[in-house]
TIMITOR-592520 format. One record per residue: residue in three letters; x negated, y negated, z negated of N, C-alpha, C, O in turn. Coordinates in steps of 0.1 Angstrom, whole numbers, padded with zeros to 4 digits, always signed. Each point is the difference from the previous one (the first is absolute). Layout:
REM residues N
alaXYZXYZXYZXYZ
...
***
This chain:
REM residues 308
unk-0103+0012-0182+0010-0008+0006-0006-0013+0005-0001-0010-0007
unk-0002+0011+0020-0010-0012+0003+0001-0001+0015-0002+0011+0006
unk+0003-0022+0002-0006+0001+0015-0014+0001+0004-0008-0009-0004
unk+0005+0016+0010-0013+0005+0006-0010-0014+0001+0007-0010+0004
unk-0018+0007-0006-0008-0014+0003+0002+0004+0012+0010-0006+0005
unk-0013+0013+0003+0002-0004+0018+0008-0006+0006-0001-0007+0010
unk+0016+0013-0021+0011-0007+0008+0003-0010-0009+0011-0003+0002
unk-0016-0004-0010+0003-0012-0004-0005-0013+0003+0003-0011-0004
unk-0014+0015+0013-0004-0012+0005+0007-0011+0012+0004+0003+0012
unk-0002-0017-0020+0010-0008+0011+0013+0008+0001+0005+0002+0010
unk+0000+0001-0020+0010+0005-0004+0011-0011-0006-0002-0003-0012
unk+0011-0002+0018+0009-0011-0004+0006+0002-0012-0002-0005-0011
unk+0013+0018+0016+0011+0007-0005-0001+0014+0002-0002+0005+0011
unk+0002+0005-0023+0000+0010+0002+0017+0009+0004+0008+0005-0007
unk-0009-0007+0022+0007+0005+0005-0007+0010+0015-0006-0008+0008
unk+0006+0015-0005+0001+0007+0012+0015-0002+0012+0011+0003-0005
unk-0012-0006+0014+0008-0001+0012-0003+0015+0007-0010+0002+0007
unk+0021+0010-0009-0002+0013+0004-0002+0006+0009+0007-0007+0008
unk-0013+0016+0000+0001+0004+0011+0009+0005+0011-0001+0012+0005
unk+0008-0020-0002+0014+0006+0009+0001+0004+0016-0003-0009+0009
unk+0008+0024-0005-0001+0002+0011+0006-0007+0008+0012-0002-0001
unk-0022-0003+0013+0008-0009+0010+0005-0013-0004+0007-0007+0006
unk-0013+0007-0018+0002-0017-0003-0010-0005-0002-0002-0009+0008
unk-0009+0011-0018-0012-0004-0006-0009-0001+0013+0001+0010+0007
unk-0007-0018-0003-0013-0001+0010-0011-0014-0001+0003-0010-0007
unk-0014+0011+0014-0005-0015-0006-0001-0010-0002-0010-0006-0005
unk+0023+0000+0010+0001-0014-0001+0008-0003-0016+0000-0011-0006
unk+0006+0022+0003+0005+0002-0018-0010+0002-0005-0003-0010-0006
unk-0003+0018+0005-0011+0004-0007-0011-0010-0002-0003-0004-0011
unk-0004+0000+0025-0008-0015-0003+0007-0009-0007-0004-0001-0011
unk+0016-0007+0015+0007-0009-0006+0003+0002-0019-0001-0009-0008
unk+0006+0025+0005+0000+0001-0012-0018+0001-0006-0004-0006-0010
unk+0000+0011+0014-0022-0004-0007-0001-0014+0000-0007-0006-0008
unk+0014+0002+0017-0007-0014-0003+0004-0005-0006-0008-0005-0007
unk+0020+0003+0002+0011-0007-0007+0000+0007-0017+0008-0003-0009
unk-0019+0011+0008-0004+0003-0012+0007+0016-0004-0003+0006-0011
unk+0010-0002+0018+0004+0013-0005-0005+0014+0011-0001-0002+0012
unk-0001+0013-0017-0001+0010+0009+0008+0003+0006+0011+0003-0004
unk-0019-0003+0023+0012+0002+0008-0001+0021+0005-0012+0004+0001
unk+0017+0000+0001-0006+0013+0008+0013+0003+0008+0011-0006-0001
unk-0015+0019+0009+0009+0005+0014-0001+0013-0004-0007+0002-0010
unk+0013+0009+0017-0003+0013+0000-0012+0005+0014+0001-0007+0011
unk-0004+0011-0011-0012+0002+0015+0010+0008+0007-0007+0004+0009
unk+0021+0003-0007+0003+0008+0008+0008-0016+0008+0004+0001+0012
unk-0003-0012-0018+0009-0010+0007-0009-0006+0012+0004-0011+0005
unk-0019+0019+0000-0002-0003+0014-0005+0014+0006-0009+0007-0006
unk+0014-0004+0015+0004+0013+0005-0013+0009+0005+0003+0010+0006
unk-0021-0013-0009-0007+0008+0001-0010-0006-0007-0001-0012-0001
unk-0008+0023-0005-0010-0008-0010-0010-0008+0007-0011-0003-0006
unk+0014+0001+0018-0012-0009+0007+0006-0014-0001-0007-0010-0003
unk+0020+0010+0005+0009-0014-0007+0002-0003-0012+0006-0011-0002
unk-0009+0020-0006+0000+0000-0014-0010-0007-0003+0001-0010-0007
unk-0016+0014+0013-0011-0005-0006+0002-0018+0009-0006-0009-0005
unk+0013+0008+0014+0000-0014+0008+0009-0010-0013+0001-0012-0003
unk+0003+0019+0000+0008-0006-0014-0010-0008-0009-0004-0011-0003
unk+0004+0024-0001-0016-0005-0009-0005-0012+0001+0001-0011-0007
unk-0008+0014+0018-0013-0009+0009+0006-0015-0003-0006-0009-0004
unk+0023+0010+0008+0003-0016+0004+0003-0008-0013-0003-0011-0002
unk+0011+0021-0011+0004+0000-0011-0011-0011-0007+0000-0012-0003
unk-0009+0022+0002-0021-0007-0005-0004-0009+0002-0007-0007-0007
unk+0011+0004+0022-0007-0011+0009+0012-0013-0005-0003-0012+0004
unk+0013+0014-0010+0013-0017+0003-0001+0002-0017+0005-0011-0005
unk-0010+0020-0008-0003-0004-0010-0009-0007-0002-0012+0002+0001
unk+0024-0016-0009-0010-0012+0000-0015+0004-0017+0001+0008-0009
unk-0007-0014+0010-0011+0007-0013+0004-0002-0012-0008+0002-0008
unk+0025-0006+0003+0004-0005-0012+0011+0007-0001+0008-0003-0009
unk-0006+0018+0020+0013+0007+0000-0003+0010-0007-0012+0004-0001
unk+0024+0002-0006+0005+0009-0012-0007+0017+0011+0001+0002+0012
unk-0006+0008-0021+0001+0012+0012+0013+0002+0007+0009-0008+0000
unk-0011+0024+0006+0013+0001+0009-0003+0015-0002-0011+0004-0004
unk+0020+0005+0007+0002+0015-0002+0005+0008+0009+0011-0005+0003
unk-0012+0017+0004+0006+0003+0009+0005+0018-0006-0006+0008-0007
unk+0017-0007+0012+0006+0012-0007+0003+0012+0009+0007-0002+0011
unk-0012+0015-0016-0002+0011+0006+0009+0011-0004+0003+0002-0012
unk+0002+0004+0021+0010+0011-0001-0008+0012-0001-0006+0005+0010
unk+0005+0001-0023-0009+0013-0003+0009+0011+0002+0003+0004-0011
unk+0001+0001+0020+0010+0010+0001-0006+0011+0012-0007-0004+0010
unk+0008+0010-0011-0002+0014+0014+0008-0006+0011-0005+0002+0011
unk+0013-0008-0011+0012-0005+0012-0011-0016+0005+0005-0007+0010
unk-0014+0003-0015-0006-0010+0005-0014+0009+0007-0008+0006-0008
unk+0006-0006+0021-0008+0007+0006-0015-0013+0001-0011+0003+0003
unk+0015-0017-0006-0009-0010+0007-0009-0002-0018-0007-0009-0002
unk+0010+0018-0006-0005-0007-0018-0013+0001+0001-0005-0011-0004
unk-0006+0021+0009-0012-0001+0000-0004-0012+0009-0005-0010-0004
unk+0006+0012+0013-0001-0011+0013+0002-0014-0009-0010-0006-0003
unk+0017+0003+0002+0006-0014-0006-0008-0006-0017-0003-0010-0005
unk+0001+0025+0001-0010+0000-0014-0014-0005+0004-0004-0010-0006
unk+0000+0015+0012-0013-0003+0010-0007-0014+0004-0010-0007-0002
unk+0023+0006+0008+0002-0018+0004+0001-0013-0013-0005-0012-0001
unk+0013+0021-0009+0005-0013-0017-0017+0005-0004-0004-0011-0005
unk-0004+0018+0005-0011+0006-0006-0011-0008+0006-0008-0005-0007
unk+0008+0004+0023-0009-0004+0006+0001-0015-0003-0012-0004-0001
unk+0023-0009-0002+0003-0011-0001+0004-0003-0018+0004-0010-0005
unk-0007+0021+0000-0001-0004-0015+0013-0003-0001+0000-0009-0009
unk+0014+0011+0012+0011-0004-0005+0003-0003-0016+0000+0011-0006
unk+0002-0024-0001+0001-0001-0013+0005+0012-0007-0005+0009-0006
unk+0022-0014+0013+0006+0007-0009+0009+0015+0009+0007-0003+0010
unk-0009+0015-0013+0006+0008+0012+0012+0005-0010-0004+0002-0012
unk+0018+0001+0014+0009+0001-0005+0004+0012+0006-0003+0003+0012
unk+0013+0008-0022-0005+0011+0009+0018+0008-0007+0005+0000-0011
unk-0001+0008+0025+0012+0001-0004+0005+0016+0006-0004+0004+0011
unk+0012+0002-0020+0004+0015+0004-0011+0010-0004-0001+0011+0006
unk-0006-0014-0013-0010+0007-0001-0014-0005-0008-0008-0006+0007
unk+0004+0008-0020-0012-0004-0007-0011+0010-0002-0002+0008-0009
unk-0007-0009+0022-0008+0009+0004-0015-0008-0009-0003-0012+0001
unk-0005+0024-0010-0013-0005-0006-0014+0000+0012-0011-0004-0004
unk+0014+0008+0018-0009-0008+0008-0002-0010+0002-0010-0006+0000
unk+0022+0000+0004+0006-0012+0007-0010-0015-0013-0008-0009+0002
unk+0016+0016-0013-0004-0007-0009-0016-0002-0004-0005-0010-0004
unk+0001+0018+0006-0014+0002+0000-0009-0009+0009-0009-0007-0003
unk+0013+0009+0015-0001-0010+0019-0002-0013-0010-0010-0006-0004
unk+0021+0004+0001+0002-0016-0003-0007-0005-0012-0007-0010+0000
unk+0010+0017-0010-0014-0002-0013-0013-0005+0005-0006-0010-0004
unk+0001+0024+0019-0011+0000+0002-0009-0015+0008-0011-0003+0002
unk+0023-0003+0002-0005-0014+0004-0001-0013-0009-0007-0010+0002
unk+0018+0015-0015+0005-0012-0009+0010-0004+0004+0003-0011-0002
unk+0004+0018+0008+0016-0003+0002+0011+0007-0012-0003+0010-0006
unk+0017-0017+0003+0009+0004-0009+0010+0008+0005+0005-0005+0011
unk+0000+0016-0014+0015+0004+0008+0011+0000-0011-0002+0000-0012
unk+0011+0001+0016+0015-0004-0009+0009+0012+0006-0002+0004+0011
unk+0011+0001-0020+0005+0011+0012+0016-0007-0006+0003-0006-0011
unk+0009+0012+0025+0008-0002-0011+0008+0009+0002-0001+0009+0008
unk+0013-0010-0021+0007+0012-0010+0012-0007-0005+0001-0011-0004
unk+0009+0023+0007+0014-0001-0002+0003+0006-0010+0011-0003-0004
unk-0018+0014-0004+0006+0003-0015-0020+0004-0007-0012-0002+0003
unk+0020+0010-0014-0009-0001-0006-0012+0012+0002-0011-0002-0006
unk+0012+0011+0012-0001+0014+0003-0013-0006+0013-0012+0001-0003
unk+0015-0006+0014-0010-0006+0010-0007-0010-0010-0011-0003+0006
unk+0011-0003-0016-0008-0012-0005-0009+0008-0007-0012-0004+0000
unk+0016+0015-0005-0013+0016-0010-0006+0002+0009-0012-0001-0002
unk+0016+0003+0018-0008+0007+0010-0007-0012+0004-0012+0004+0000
unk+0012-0017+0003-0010-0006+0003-0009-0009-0009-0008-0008+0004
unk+0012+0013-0018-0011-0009-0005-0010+0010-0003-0012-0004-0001
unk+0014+0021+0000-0007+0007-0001-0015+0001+0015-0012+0001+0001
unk+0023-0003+0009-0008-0007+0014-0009-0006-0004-0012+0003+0003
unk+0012-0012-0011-0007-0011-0004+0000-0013+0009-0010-0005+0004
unk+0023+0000-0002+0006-0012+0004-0007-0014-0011-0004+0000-0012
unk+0005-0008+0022-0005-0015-0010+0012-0002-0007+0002+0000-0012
unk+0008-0002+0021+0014-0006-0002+0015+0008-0002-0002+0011+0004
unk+0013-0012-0008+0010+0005+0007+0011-0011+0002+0003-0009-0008
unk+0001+0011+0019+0016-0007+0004+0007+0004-0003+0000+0013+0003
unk+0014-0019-0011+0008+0010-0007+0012-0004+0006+0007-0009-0003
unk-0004+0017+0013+0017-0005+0008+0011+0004-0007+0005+0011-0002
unk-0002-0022+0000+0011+0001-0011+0011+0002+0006-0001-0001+0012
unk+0013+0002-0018+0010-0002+0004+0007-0010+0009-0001-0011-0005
unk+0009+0011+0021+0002-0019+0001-0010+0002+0014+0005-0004+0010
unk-0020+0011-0010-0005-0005+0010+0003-0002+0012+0011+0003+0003
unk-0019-0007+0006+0001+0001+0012-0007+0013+0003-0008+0006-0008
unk+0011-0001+0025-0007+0016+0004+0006+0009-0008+0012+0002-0002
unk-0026+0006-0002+0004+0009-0007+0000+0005-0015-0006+0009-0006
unk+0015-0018+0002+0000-0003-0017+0007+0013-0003+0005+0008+0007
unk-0007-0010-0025-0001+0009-0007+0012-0007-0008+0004-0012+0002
unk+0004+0021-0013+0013+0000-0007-0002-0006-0014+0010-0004-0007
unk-0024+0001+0002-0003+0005-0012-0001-0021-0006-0008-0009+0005
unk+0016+0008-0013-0004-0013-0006-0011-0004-0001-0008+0009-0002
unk+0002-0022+0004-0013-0006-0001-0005+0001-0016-0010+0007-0003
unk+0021-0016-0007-0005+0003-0012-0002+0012-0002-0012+0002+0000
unk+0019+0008-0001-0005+0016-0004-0015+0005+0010-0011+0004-0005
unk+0015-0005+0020-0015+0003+0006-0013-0006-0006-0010+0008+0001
unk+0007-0019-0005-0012-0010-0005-0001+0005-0011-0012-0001-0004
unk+0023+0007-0007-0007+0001-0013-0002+0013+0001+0002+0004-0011
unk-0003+0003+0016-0002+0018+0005-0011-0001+0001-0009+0004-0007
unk+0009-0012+0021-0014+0003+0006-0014-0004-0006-0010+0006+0001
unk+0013-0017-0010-0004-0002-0012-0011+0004-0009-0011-0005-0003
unk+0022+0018+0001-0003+0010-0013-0014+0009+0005-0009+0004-0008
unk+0008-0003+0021-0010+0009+0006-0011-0008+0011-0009+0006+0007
unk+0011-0014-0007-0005-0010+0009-0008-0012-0001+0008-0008-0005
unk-0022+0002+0008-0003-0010-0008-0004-0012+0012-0001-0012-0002
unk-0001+0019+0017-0002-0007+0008+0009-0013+0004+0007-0006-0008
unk-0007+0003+0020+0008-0014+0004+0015+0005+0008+0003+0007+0010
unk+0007-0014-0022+0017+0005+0005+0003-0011+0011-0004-0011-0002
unk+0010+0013+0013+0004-0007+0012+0019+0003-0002+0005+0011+0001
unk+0000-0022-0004+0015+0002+0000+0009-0004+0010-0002-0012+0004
unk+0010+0020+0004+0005+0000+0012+0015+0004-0001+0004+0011-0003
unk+0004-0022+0006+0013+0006+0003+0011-0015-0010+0002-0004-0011
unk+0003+0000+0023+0011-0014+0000-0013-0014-0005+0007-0009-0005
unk-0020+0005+0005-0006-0011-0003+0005-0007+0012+0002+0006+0010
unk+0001-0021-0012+0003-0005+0012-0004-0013-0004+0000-0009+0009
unk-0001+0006-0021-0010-0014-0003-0006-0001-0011-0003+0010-0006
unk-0001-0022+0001-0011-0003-0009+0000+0005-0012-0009+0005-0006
unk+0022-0008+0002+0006+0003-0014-0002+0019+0003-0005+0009-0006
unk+0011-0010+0014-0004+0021+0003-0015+0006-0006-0003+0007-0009
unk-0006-0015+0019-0012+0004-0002-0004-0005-0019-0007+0010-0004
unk+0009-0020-0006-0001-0001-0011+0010+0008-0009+0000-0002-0012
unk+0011+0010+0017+0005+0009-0009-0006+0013+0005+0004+0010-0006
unk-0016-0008+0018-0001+0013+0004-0013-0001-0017+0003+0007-0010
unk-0014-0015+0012-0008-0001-0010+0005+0001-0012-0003+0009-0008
unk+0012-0017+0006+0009+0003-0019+0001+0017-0005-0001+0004-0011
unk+0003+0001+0023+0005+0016+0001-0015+0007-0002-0001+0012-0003
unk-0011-0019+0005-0012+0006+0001-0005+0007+0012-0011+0006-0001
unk+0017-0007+0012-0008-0002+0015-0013-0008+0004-0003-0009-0008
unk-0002+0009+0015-0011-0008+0003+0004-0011+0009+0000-0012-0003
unk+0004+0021+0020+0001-0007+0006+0016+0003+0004+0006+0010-0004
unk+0000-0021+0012+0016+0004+0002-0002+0003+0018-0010-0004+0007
unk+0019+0009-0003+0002+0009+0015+0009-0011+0005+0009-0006-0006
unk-0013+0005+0019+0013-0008+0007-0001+0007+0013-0009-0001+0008
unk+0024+0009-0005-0003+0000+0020+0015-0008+0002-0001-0011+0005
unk+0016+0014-0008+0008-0009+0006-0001-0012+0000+0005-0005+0010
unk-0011-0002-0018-0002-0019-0004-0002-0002+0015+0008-0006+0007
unk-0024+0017+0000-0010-0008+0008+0005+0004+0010-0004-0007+0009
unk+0012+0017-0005+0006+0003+0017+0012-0014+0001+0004-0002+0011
unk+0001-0008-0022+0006-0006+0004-0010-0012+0003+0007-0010-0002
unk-0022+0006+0008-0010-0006+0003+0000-0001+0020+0005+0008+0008
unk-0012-0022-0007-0001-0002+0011-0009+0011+0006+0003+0007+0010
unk-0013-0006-0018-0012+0008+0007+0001+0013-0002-0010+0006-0003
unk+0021+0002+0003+0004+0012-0009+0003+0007+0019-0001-0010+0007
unk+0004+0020-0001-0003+0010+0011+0015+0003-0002+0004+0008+0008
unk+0004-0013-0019+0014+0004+0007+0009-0007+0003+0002-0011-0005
unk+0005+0016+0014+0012-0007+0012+0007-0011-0011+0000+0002-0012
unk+0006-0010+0017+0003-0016+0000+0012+0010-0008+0003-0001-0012
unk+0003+0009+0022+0018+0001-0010-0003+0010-0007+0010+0002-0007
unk-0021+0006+0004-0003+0007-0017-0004-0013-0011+0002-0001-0012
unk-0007-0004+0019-0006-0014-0014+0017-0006-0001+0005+0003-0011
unk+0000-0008+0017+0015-0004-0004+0008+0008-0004+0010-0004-0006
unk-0012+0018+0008+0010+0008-0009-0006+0001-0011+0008-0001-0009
unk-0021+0001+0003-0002+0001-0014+0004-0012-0005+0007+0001-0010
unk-0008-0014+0013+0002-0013-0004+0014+0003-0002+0004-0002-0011
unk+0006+0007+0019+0016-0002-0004+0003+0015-0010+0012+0002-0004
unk-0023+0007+0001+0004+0007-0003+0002+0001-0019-0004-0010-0006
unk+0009+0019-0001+0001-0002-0015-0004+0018-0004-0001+0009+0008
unk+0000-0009-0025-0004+0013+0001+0010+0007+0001+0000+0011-0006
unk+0012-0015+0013+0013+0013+0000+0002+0002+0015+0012+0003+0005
unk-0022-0006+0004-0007-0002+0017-0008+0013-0001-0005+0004+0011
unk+0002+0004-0021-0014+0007+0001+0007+0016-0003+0005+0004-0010
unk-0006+0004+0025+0000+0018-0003-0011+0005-0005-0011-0006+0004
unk+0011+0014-0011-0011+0011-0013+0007+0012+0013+0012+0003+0000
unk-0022+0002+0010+0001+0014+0006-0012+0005+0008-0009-0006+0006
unk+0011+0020-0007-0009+0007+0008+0000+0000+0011-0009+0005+0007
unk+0022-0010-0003+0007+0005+0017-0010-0008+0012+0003+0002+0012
unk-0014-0011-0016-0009-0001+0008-0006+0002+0003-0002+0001+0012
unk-0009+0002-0024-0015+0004+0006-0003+0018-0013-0010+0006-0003
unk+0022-0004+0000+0000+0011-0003-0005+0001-0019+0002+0010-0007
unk-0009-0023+0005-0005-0004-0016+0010-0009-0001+0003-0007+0010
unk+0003+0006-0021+0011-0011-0010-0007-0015+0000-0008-0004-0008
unk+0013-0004+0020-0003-0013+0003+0012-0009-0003+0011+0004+0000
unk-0015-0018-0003+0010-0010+0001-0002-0004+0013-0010+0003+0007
unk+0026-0011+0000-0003-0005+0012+0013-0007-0001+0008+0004-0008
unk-0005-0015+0018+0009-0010+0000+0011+0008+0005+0000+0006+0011
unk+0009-0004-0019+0016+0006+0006+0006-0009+0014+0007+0005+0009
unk-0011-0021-0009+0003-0003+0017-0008+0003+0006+0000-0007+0010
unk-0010+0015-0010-0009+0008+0011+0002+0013+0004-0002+0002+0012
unk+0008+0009-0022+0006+0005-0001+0009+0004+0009+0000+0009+0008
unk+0012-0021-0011+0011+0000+0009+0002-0002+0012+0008+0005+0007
unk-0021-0014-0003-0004-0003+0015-0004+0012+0006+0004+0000+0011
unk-0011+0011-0015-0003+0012+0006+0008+0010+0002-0003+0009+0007
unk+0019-0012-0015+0008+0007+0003-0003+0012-0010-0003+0012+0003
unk+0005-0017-0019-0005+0007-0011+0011-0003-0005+0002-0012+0000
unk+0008+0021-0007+0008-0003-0010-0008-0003-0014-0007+0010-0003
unk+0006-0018-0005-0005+0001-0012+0004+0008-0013-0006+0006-0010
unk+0018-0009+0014+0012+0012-0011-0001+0012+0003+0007+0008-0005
unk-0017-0003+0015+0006+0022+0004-0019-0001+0006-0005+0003+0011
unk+0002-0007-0022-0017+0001+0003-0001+0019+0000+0008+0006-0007
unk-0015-0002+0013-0006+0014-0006-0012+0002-0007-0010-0007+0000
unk+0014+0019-0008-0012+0001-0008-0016+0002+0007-0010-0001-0007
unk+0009+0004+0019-0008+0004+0007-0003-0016+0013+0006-0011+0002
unk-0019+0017+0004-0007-0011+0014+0010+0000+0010+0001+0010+0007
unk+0007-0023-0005+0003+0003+0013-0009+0002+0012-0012-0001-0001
unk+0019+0005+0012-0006+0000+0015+0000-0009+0004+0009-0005+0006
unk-0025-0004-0009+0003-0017+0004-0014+0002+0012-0004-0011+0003
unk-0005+0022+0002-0011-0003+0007-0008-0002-0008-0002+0003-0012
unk-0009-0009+0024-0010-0002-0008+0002-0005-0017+0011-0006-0003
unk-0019+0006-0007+0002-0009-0014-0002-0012+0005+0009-0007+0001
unk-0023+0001+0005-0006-0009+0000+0016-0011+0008+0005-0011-0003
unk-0001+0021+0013+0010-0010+0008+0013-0001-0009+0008-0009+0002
unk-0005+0016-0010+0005-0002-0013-0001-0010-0007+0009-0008+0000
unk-0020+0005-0007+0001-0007-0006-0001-0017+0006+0003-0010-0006
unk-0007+0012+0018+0005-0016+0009+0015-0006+0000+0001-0012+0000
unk+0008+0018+0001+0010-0003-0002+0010+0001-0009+0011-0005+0001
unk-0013+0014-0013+0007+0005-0013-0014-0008-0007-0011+0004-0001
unk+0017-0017-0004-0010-0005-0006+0002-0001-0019+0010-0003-0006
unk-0022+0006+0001-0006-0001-0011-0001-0011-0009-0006-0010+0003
unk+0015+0011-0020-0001-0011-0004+0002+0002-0014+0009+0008-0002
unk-0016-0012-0008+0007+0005-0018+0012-0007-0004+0006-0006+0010
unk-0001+0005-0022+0010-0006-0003-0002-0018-0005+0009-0009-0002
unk-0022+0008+0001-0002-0012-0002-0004-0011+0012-0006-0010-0001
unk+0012+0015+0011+0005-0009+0013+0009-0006-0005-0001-0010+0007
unk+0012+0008-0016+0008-0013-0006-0005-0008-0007+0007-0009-0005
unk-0019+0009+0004-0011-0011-0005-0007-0009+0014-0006-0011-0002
unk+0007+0015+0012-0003-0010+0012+0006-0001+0009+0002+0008+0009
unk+0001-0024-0012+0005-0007+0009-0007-0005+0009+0007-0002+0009
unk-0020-0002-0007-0002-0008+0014-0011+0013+0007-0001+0012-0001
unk-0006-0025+0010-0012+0016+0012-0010-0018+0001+0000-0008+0010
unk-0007+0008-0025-0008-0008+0003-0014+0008+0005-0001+0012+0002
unk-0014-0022+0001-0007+0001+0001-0006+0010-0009+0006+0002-0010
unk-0022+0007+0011-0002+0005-0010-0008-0007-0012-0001+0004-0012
unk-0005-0017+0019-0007-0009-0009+0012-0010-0010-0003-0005-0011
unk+0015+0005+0017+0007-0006-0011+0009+0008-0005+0011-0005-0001
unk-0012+0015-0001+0010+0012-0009-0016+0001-0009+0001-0004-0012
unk-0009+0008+0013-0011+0001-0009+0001-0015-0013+0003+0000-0012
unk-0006-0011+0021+0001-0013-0009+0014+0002-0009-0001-0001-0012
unk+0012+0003+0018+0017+0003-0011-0010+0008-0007-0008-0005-0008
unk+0010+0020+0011-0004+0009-0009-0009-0001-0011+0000+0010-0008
unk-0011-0025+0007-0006-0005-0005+0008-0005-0011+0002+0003-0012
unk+0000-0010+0018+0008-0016-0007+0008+0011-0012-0004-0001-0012
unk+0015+0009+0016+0010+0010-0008-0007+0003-0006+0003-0001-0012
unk-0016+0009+0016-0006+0008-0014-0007-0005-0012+0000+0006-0010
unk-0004-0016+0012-0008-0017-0013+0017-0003-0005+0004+0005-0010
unk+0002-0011+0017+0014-0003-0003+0006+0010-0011+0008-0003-0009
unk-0012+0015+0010+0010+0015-0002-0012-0002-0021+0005-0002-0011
unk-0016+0003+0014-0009+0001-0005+0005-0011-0013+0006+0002-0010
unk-0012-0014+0016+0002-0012-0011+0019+0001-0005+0004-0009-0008
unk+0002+0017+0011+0017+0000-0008-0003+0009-0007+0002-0001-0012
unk-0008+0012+0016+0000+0010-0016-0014-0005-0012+0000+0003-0012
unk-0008-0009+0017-0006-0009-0011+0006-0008-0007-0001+0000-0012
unk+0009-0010+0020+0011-0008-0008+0011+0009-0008+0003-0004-0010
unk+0003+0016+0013+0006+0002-0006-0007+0005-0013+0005-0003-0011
unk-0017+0010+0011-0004+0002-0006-0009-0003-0016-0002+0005-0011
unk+0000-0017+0019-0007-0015-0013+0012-0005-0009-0002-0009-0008
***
């Protein structure tokens, strides 16, 4: 139960800023390394792996020499045609940390060992967390209940002390963190590091539209549909996004609607956990890092006091 020395170097706050489709790109990602936390993207959020690797390149080049790593996360699935291609590229540029999702394949993992890189996979119950630690994953993310995307049902406390029992690597806790005090009750629970993707799409430097960052800011967790009728896996997503598409939220189907492409899907039926009633503003990413700071020493020194 430990963070990797790779990734703890210039490590502020052990938090991760998640990889979100169509939101995460490099002006978050640098902004969150620098500011002391890991920032990462998914590689399918630039549309060929030659822009993927341009990513990279610019990512490397604006980390300043005192920034936290950065991670980029891979869709291991048969349905992702670009995974070797893009493996190739995180392999050729040493990517820290590669995060790896739908799938915990023991090559992949092997790729990234083979340079001294860590991968983290993540997992919605307990059944995928057997299959990837057997992979031989560094890490697991444990989407709890609450998240954003494509969360899982399963309480956090019960998930963490499970995973626990069979598990000795680094726990990543995901699902409603939305500040400081979040990230020091994710640790109390015995996590390592705490997950954040709704906090950071409400961010200047965040890739999504002005009126999705204002709907999470006005939104609360009784704002948030649990359905498949999107992308066909059991996602959270803002019920006024929803309704804008001309979605009843009440006569959801159990099944994918006919929305087109996914990708164009998910542009406008926008993505969010229940812990968007925890943010209120769409600051900068260097000063939601400093709060998130401040809260967690803050959070920290009250249960010592209560404690003494």
């Amino acid at each position: 139960m430990a963070i990797p020395a790779s990734l703890d170097k210039n490590l502020t706050l052990p938090v991760i800023a998640a990889p979100m489709f169509l939101v995460s790109g490099p002006d978050l990602v640098v902004e969150t390394c620098n500011a002391g936390m890991i920032g990462t993207f998914p590689s399918l959020n630039q549309r060929t792996t030659e822009g993927y690797r341009d990513w990279l390149v610019e990512i490397k080049e604006r980390l300043k020499p005192d920034a936290a790593p950065f991670g980029v996360n891979h869709i291991v699935h048969p349905t992702n045609p670009r995974l070797m291609a893009d493996m190739m590229v995180s392999v050729e540029h040493q990517v820290p940390l590669i995060i790896t999702s739908l799938g915990a394949v023991r090559d992949v993992v092997d790729a990234v060992h083979g340079y001294g890189g860590v991968v983290f996979h993540d997992i919605a119950n307990v059944r995928h967390a057997r299959k990837a630690a057997e992979a031989g994953v560094d890490g697991l993310i444990l989407v709890a209940n609450g998240a954003g995307g494509h969360a899982g049902v399963v309480n956090p406390f019960a998930l963490v002390n499970e995973v626990r029992t069979f598990f000795d690597g680094t726990i990543i806790l995901s699902g409603c963190l939305s500040t400081g005090q979040d990230v020091a009750a994710a640790l109390m629970m015995g996590a390592d590091f705490a997950y954040m993707g709704t906090r950071f799409i409400a961010t200047t430097e965040s890739l999504a539209q002005q009126e999705y960052k204002q709907m999470i800011v006005d939104a609360g967790a009784s704002d948030v549909t649990y359905t498949p009728a999107v992308s066909g896996i059991p996602a959270n997503f803002l019920t006024p996004s929803l309704v804008a598409n001309g979605i009843d939220p009440k006569s959801l189907p159990e099944h994918k609607l006919d929305m087109g492409e996914e990708a164009r899907a998910w542009k406008t039926v926008w993505s969010a956990g229940q812990g968007a009633g925890g943010v209120h503003d769409i600051p900068t990413t260097a000063e939601l890092i400093r709060r998130l700071n401040d809260e967690f020493v803050s959070a920290c020194d009250k249960f010592v006091r209560k404690r003494s």
